[in-house]
Structures are given as structure tokens and as C-alpha cells.
C-alpha beads as a LAMMPS data file, in Angstrom:
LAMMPS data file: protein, C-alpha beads

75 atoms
74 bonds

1 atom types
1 bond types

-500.0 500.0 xlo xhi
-500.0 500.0 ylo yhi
-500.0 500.0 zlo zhi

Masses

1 110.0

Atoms # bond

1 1 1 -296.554 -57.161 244.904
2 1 1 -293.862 -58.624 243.086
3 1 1 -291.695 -61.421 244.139
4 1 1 -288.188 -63.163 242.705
5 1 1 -289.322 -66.226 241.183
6 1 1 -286.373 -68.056 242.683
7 1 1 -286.332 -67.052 246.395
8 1 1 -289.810 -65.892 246.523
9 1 1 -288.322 -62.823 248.156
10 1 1 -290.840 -59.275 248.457
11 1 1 -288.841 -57.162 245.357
12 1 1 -291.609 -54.149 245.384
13 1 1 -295.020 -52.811 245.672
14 1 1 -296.461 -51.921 241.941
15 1 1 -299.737 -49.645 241.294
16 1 1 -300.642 -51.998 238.471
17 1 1 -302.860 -50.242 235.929
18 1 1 -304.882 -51.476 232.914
19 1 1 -305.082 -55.329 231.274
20 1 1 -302.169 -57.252 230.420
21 1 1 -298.894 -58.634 232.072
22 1 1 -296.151 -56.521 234.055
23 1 1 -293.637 -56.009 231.414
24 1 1 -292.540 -52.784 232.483
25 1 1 -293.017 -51.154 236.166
26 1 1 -292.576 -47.775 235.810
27 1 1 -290.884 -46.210 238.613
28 1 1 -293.476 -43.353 239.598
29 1 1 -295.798 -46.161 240.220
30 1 1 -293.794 -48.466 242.836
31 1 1 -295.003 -47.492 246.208
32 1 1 -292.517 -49.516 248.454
33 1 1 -289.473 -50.798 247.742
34 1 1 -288.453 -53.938 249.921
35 1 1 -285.307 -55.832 248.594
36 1 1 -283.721 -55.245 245.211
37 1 1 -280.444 -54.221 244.187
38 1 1 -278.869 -52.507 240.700
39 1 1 -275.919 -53.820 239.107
40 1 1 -275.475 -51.213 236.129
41 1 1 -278.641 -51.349 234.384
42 1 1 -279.536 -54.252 235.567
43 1 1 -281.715 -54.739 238.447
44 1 1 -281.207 -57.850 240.860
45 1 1 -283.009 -60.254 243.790
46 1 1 -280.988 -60.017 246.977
47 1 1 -280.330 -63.281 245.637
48 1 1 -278.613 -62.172 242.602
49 1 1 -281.378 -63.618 240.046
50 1 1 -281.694 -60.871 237.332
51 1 1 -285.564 -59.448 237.445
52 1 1 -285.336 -56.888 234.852
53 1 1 -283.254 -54.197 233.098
54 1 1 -282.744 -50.226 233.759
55 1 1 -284.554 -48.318 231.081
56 1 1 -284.624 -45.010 233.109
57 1 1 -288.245 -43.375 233.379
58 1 1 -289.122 -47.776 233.757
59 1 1 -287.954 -51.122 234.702
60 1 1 -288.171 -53.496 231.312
61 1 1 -289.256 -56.474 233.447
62 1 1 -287.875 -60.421 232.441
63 1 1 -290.759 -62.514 232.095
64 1 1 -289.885 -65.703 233.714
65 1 1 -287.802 -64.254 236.376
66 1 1 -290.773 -62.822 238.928
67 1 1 -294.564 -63.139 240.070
68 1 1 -296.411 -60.992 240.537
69 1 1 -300.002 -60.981 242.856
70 1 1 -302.629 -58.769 243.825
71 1 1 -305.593 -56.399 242.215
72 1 1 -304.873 -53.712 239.711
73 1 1 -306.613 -50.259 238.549
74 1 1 -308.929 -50.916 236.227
75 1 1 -308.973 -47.038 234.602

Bonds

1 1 1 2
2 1 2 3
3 1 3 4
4 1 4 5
5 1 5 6
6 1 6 7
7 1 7 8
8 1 8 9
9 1 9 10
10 1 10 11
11 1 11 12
12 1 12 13
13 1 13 14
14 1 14 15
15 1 15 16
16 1 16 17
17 1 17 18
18 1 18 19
19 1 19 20
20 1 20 21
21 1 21 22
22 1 22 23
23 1 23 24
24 1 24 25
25 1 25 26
26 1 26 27
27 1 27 28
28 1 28 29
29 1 29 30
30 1 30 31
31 1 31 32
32 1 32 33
33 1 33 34
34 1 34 35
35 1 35 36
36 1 36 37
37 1 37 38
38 1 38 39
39 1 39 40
40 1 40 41
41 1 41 42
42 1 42 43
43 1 43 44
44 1 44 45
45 1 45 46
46 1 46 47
47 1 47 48
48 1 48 49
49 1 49 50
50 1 50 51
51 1 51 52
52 1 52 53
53 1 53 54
54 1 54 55
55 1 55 56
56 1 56 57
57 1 57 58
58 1 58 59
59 1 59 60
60 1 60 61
61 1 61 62
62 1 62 63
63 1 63 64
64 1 64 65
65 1 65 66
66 1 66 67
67 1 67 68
68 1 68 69
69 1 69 70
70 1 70 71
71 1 71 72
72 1 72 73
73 1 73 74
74 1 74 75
């Protein structure tokens, strides 16, 4: 689940796969979508906080600017 780091708003629901940090949440894995919207390429918190940038097949994710919780995939 990821969440705007500002409003603590629900953005979307991410199959998170392998080690590491969400840097990029490609778009074939987000099962729900709850509250996001696109300005151009970039992609925006009902709240209007930037969360991360358009890069077509993915979303190129800005570090500081969401959380992110729950268990991943491990293979």
C-alpha cells in the first residue's frame, strides 16, 4: 500500500517484488487504484503533493514524497 507522505492519503495497491525500496511501481503490478491524479507526466496526491513521474510502461517514484507498508514477493 502506498500512501502520500503529506496527507497520509491511500494512493495505490503495489505487488511489491524482490529486495530494495519502491523506486519504480510498474503499472502491470498495481492492483487497486484509490486516489491519485496525472498532471502531464506527473502523477499527484488528491492533495496535489507530487509522488512520482510518468515514465510509461512505470511510475519513477520520488523518494521522500510517499510510504509505503506491507509484505512483498520474495521470488
Amino acid at each position: 500500500m502506498l500512501r502520500c507522505a503529506a496527507c497520509k492519503a491511500k494512493l495505490w495497491r503495489y505487488d511489491k517484488i524482490g529486495p530494495g525500496e519502491v523506486l519504480r511501481c510498474h503499472k502491470e503490478r498495481i492492483t487497486k487504484m484509490y486516489g491519485s491524479k496525472s498532471d502531464g507526466h506527473k502523477i499527484q496526491c488528491l492533495c496535489g503533493k507530487d509522488v512520482g513521474i510518468d515514465k510509461g510502461a512505470y511510475y519513477k517514484m520520488i523518494a521522500k514524497a510517499f510510504t509505503y507498508s506491507g509484505t512483498k514477493k520474495t521470488g
